[in-house]
Gaussian input, Z-matrix of N, CA and C with variables (Angstrom, degrees):
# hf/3-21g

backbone

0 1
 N
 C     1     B1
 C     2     B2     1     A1
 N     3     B3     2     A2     1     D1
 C     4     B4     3     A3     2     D2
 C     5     B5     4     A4     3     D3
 N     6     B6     5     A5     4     D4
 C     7     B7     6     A6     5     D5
 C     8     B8     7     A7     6     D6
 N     9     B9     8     A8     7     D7
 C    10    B10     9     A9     8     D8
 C    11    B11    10    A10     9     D9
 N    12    B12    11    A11    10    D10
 C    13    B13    12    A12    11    D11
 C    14    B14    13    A13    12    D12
 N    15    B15    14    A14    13    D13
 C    16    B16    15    A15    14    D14
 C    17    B17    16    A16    15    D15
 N    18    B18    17    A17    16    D16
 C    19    B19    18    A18    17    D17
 C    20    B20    19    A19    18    D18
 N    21    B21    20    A20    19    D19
 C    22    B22    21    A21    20    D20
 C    23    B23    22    A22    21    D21
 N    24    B24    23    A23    22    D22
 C    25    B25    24    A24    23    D23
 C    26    B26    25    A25    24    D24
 N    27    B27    26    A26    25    D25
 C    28    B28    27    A27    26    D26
 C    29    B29    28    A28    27    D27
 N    30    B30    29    A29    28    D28
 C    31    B31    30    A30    29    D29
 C    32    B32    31    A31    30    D30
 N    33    B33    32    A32    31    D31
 C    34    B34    33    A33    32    D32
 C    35    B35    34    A34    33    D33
 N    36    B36    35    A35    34    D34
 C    37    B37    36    A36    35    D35
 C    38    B38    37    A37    36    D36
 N    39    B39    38    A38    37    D37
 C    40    B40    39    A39    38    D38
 C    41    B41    40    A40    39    D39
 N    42    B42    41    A41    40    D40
 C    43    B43    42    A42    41    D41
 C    44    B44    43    A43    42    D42
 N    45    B45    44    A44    43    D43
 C    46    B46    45    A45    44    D44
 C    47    B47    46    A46    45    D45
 N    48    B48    47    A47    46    D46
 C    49    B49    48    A48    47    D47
 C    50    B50    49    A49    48    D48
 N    51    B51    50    A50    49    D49
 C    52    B52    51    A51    50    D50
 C    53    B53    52    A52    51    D51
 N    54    B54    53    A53    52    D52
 C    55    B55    54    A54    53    D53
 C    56    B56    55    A55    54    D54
 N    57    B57    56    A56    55    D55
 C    58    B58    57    A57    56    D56
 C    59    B59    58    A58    57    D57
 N    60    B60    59    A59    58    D58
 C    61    B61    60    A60    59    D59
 C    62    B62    61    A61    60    D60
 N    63    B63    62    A62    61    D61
 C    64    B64    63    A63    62    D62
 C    65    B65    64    A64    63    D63
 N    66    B66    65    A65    64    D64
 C    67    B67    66    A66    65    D65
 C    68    B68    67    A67    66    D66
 N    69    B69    68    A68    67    D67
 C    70    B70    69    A69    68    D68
 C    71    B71    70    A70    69    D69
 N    72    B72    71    A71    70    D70
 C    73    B73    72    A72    71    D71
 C    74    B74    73    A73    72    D72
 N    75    B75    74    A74    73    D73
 C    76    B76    75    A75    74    D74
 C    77    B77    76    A76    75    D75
 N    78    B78    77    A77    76    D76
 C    79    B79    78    A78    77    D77
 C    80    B80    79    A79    78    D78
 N    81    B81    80    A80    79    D79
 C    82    B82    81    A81    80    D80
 C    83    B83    82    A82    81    D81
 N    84    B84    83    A83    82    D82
 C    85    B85    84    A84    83    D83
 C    86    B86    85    A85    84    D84
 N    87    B87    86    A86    85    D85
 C    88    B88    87    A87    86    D86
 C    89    B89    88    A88    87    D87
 N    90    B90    89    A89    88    D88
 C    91    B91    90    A90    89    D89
 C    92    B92    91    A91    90    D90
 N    93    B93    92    A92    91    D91
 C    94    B94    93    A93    92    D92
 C    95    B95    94    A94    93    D93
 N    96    B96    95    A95    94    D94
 C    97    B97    96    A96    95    D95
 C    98    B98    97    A97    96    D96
 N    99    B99    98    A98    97    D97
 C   100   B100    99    A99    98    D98
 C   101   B101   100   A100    99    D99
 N   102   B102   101   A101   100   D100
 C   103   B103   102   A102   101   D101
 C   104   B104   103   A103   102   D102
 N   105   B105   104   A104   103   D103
 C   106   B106   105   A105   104   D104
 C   107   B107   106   A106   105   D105
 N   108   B108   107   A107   106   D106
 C   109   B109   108   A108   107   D107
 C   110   B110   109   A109   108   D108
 N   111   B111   110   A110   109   D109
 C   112   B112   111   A111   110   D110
 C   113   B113   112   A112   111   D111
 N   114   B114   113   A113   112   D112
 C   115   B115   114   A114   113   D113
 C   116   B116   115   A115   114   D114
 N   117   B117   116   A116   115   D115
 C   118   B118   117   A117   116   D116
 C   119   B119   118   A118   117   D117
 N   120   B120   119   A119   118   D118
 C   121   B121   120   A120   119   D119
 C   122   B122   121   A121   120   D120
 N   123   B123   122   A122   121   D121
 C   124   B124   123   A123   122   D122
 C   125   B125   124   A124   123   D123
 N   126   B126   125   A125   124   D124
 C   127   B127   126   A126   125   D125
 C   128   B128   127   A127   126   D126
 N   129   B129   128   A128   127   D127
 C   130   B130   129   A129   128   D128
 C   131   B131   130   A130   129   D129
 N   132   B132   131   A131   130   D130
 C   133   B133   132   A132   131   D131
 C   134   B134   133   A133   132   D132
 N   135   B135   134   A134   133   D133
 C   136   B136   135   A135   134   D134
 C   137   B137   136   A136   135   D135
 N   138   B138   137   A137   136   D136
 C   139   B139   138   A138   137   D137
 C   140   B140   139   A139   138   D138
 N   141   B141   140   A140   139   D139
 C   142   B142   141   A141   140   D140
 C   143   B143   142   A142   141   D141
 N   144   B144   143   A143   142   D142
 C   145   B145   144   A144   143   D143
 C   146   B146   145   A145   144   D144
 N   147   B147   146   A146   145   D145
 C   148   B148   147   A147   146   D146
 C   149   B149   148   A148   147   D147
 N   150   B150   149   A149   148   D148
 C   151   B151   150   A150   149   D149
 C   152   B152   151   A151   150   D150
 N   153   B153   152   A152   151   D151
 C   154   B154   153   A153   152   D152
 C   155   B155   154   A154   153   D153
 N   156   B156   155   A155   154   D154
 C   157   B157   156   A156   155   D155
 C   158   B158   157   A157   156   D156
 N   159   B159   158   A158   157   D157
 C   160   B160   159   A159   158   D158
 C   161   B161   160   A160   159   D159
 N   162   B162   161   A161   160   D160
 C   163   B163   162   A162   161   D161
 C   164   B164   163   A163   162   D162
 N   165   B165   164   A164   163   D163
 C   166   B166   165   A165   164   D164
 C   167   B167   166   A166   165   D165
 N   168   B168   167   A167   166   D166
 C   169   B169   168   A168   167   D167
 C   170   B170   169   A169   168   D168
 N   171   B171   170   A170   169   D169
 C   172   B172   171   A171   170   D170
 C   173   B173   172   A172   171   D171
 N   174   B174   173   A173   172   D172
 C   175   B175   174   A174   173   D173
 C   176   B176   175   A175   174   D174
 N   177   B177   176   A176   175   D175
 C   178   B178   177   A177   176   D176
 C   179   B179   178   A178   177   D177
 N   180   B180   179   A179   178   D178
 C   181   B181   180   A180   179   D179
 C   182   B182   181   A181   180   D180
 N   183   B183   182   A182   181   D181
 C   184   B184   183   A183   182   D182
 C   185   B185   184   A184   183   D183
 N   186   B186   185   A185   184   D184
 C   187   B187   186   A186   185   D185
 C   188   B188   187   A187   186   D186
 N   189   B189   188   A188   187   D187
 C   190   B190   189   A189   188   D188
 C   191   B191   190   A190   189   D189
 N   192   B192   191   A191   190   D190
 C   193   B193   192   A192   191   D191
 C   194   B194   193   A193   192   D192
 N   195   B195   194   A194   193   D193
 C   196   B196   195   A195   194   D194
 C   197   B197   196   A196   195   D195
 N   198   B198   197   A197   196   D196
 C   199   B199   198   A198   197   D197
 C   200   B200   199   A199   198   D198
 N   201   B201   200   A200   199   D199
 C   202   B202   201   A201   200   D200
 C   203   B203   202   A202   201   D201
 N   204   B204   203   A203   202   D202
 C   205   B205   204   A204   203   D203
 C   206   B206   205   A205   204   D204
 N   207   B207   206   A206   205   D205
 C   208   B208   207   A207   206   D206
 C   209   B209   208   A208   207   D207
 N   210   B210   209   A209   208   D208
 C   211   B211   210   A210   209   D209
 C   212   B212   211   A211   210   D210
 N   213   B213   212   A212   211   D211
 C   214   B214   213   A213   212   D212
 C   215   B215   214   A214   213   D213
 N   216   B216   215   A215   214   D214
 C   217   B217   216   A216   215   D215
 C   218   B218   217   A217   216   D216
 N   219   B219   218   A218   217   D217
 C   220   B220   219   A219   218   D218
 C   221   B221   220   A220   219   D219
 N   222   B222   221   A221   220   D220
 C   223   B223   222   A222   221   D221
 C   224   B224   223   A223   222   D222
 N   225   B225   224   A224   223   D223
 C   226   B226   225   A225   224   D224
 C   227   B227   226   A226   225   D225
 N   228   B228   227   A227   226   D226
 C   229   B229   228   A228   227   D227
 C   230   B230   229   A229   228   D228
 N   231   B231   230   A230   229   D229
 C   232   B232   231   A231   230   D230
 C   233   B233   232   A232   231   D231
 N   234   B234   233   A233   232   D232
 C   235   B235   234   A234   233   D233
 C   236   B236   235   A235   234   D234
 N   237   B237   236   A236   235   D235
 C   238   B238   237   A237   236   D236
 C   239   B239   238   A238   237   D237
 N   240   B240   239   A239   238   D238
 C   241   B241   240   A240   239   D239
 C   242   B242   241   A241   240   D240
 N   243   B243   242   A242   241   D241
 C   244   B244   243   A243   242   D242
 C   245   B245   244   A244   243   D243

   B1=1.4474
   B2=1.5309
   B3=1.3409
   B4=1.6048
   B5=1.4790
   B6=0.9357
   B7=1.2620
   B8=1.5133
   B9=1.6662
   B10=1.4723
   B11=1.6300
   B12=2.0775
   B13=1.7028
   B14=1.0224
   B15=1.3811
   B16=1.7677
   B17=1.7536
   B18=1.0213
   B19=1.5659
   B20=1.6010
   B21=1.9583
   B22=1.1845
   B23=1.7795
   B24=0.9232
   B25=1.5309
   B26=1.4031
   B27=1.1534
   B28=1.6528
   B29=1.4812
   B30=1.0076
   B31=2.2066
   B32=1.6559
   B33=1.1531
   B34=1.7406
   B35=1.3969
   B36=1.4651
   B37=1.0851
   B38=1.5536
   B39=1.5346
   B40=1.7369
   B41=2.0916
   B42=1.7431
   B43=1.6176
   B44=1.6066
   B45=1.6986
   B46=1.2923
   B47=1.2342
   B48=1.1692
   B49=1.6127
   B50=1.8177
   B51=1.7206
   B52=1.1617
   B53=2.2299
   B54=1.2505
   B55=0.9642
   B56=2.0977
   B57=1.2005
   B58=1.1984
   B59=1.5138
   B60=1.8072
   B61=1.7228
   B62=1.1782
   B63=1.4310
   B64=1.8800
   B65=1.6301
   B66=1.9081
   B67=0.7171
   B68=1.6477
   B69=1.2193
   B70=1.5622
   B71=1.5177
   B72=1.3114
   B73=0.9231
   B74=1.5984
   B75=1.6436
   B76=1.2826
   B77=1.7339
   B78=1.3534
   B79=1.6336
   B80=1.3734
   B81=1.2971
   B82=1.8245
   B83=1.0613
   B84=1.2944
   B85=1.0564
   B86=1.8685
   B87=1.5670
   B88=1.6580
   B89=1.4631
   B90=1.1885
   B91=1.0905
   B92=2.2195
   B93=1.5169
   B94=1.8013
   B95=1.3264
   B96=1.3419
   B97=1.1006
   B98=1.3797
   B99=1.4362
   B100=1.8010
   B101=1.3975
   B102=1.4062
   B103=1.5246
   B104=1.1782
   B105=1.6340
   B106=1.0207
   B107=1.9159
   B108=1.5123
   B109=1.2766
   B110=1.5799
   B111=1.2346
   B112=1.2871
   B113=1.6913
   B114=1.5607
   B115=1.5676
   B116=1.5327
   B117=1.6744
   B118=1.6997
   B119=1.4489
   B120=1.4975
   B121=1.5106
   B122=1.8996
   B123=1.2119
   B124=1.4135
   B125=1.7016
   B126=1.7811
   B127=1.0878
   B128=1.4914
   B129=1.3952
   B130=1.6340
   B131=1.3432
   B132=1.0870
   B133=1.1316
   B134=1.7916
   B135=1.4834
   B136=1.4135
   B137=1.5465
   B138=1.2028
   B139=1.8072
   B140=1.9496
   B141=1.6781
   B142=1.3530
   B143=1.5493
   B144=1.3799
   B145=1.8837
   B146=0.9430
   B147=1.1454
   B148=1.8200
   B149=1.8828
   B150=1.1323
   B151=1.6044
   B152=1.1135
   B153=1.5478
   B154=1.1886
   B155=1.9381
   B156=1.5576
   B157=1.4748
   B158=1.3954
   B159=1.2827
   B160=1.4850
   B161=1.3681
   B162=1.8198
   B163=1.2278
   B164=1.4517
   B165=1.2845
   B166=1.6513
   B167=1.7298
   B168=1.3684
   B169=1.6880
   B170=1.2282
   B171=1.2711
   B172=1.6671
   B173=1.5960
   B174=1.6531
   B175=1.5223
   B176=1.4572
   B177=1.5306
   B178=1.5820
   B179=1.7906
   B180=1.8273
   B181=1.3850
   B182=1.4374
   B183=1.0411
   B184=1.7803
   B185=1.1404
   B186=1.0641
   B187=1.5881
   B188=1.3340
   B189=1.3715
   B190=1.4619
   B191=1.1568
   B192=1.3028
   B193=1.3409
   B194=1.5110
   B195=1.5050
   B196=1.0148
   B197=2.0415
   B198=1.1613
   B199=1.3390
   B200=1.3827
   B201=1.7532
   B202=1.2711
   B203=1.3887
   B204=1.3624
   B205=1.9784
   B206=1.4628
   B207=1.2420
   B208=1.6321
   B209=1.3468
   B210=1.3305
   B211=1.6406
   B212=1.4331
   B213=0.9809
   B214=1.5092
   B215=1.3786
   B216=1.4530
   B217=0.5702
   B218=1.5053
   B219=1.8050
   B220=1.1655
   B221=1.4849
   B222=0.9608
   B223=1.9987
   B224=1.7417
   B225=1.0015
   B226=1.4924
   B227=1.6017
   B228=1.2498
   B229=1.4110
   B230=1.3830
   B231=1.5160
   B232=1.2880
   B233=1.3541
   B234=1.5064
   B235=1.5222
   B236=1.6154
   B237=1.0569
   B238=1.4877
   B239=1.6108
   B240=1.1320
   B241=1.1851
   B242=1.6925
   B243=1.2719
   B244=1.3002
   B245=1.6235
   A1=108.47
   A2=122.78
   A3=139.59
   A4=111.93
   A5=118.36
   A6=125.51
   A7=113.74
   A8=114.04
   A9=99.73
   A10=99.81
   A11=86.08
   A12=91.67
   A13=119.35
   A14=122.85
   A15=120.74
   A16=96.10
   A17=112.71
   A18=121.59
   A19=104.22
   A20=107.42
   A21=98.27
   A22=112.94
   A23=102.41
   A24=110.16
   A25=138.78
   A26=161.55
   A27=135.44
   A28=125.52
   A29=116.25
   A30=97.29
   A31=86.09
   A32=113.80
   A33=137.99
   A34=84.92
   A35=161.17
   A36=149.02
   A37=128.71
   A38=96.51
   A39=101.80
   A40=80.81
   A41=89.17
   A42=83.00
   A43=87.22
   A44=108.21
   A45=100.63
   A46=97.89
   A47=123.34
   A48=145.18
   A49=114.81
   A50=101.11
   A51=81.09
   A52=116.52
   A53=133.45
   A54=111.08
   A55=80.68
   A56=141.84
   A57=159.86
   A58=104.97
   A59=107.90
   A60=98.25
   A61=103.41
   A62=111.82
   A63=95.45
   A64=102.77
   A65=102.44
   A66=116.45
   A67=126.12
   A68=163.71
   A69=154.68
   A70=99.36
   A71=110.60
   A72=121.77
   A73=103.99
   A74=138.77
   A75=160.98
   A76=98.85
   A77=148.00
   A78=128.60
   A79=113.84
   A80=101.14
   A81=104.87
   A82=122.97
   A83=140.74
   A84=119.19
   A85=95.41
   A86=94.54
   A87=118.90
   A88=110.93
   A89=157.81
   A90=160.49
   A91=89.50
   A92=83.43
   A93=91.71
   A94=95.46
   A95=146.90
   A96=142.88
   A97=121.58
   A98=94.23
   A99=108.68
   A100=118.89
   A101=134.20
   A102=114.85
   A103=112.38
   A104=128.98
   A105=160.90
   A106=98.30
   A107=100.11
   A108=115.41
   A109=126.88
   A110=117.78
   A111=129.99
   A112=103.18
   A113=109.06
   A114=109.33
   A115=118.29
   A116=91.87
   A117=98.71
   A118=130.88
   A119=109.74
   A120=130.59
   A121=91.38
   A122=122.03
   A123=146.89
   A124=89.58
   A125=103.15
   A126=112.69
   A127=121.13
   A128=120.48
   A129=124.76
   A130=109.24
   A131=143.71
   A132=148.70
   A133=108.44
   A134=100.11
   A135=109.71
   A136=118.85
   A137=121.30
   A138=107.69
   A139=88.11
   A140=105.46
   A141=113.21
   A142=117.06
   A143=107.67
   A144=101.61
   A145=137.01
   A146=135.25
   A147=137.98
   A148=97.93
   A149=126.68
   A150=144.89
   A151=92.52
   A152=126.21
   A153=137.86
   A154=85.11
   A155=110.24
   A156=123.69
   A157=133.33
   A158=138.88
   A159=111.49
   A160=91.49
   A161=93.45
   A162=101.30
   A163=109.83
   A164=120.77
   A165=131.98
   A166=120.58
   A167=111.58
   A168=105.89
   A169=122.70
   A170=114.24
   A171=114.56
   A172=104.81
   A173=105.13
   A174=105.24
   A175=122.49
   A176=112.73
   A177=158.13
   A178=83.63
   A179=121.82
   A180=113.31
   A181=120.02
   A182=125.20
   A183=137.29
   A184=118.66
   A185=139.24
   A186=141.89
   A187=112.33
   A188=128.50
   A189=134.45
   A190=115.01
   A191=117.34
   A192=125.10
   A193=126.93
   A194=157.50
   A195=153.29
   A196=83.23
   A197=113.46
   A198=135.18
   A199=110.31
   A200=109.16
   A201=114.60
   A202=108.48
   A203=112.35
   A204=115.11
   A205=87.91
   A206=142.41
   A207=117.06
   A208=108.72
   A209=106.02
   A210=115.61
   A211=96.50
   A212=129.47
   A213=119.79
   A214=112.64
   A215=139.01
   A216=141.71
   A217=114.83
   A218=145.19
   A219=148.37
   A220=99.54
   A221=105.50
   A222=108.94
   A223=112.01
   A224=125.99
   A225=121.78
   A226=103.85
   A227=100.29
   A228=138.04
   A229=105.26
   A230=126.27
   A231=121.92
   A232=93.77
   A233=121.18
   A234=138.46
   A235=124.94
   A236=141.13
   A237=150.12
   A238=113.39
   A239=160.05
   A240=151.52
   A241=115.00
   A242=102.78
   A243=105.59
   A244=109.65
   D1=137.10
   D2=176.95
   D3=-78.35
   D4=138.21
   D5=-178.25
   D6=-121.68
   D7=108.24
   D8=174.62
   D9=-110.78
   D10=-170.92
   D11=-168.57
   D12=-143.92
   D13=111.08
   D14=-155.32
   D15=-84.43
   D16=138.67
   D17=-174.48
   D18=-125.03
   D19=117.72
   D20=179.86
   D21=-87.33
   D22=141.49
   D23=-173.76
   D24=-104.97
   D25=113.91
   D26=149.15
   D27=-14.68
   D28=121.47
   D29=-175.67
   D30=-160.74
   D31=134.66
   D32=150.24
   D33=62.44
   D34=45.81
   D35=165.23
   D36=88.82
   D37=11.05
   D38=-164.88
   D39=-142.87
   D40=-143.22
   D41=-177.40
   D42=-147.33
   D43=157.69
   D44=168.80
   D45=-151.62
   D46=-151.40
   D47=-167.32
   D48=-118.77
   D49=115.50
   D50=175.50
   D51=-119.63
   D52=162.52
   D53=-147.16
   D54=-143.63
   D55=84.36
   D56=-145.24
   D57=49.04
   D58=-99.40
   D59=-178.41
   D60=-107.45
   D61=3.25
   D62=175.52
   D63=-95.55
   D64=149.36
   D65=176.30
   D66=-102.77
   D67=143.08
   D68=-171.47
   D69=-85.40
   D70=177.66
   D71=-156.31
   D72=-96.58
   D73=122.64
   D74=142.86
   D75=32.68
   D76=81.86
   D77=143.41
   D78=-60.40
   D79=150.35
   D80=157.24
   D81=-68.48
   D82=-13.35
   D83=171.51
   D84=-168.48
   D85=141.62
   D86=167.78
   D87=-14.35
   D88=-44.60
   D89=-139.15
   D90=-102.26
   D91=-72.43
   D92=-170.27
   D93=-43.65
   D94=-66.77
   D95=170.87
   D96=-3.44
   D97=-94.70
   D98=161.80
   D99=-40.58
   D100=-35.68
   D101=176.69
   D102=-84.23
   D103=-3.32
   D104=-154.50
   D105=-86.28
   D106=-78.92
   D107=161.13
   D108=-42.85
   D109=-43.39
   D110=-160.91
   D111=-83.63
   D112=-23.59
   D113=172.04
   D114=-81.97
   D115=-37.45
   D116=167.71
   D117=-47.97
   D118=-40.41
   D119=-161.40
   D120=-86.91
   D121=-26.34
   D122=-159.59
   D123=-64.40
   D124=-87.44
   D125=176.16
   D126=-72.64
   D127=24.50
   D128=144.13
   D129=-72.60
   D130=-23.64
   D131=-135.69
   D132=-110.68
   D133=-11.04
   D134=-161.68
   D135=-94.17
   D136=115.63
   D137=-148.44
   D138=-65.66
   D139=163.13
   D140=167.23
   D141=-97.69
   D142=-162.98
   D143=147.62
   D144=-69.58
   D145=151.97
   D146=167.28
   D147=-64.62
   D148=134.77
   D149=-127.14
   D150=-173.15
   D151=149.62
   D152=174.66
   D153=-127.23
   D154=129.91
   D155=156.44
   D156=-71.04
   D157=147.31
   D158=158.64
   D159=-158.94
   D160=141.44
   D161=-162.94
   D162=-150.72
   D163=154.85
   D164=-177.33
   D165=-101.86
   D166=90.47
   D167=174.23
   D168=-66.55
   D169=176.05
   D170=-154.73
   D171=-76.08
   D172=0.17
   D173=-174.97
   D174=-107.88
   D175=12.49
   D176=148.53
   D177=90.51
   D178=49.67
   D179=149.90
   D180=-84.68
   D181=140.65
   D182=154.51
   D183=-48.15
   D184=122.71
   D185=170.22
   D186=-126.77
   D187=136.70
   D188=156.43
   D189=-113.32
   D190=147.80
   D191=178.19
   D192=-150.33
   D193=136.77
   D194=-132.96
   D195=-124.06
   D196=153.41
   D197=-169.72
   D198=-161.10
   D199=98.90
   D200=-154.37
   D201=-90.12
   D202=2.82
   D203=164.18
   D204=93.30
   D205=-16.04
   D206=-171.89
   D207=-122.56
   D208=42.14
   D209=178.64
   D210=-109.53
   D211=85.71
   D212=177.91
   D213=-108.73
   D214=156.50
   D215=-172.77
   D216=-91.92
   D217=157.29
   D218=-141.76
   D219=-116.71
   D220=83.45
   D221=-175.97
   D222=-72.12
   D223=144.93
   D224=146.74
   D225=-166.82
   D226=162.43
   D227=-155.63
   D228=-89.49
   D229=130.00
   D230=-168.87
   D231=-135.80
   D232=100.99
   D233=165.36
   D234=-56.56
   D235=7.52
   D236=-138.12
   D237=-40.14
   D238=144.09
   D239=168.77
   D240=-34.92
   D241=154.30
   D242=-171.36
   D243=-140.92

């Protein structure tokens, strides 16, 4: 299982959530942010449908693959001092 990490941030004058290099979109304030994040990481958590993938590697092979919706990945929220 993958583990990501919502990072609350400073951004455009308010605070938001960031999740590798993307950043969410501007709250007013530290709190909205964080409950912000904490719903996001929430509904990560929620298995999907079973899905079949298909996809092209950089070496122009075909791949299929079945994706049984309850592989989710392990979210949590990382508040850091401010």
């Amino acid at each position: 299982m993958s583990i990501v990490h919502y990072v609350i941030v400073e951004h455009d004058g308010g605070w938001a959530y960031r999740l590798g290099d993307v950043v969410s979109e501007a709250f007013p304030t530290h709190d909205a942010a964080l409950a912000a994040a904490r719903d996001v990481a929430a509904r990560q958590r929620v298995p999907g449908e079973t899905t079949t993938l298909t996809y092209q590697t950089p070496d122009g092979r075909w791949h299929e693959e079945t994706s049984t919706g309850d592989d989710r990945p392990e979210p949590d929220v990382i508040d850091p001092p401010h």
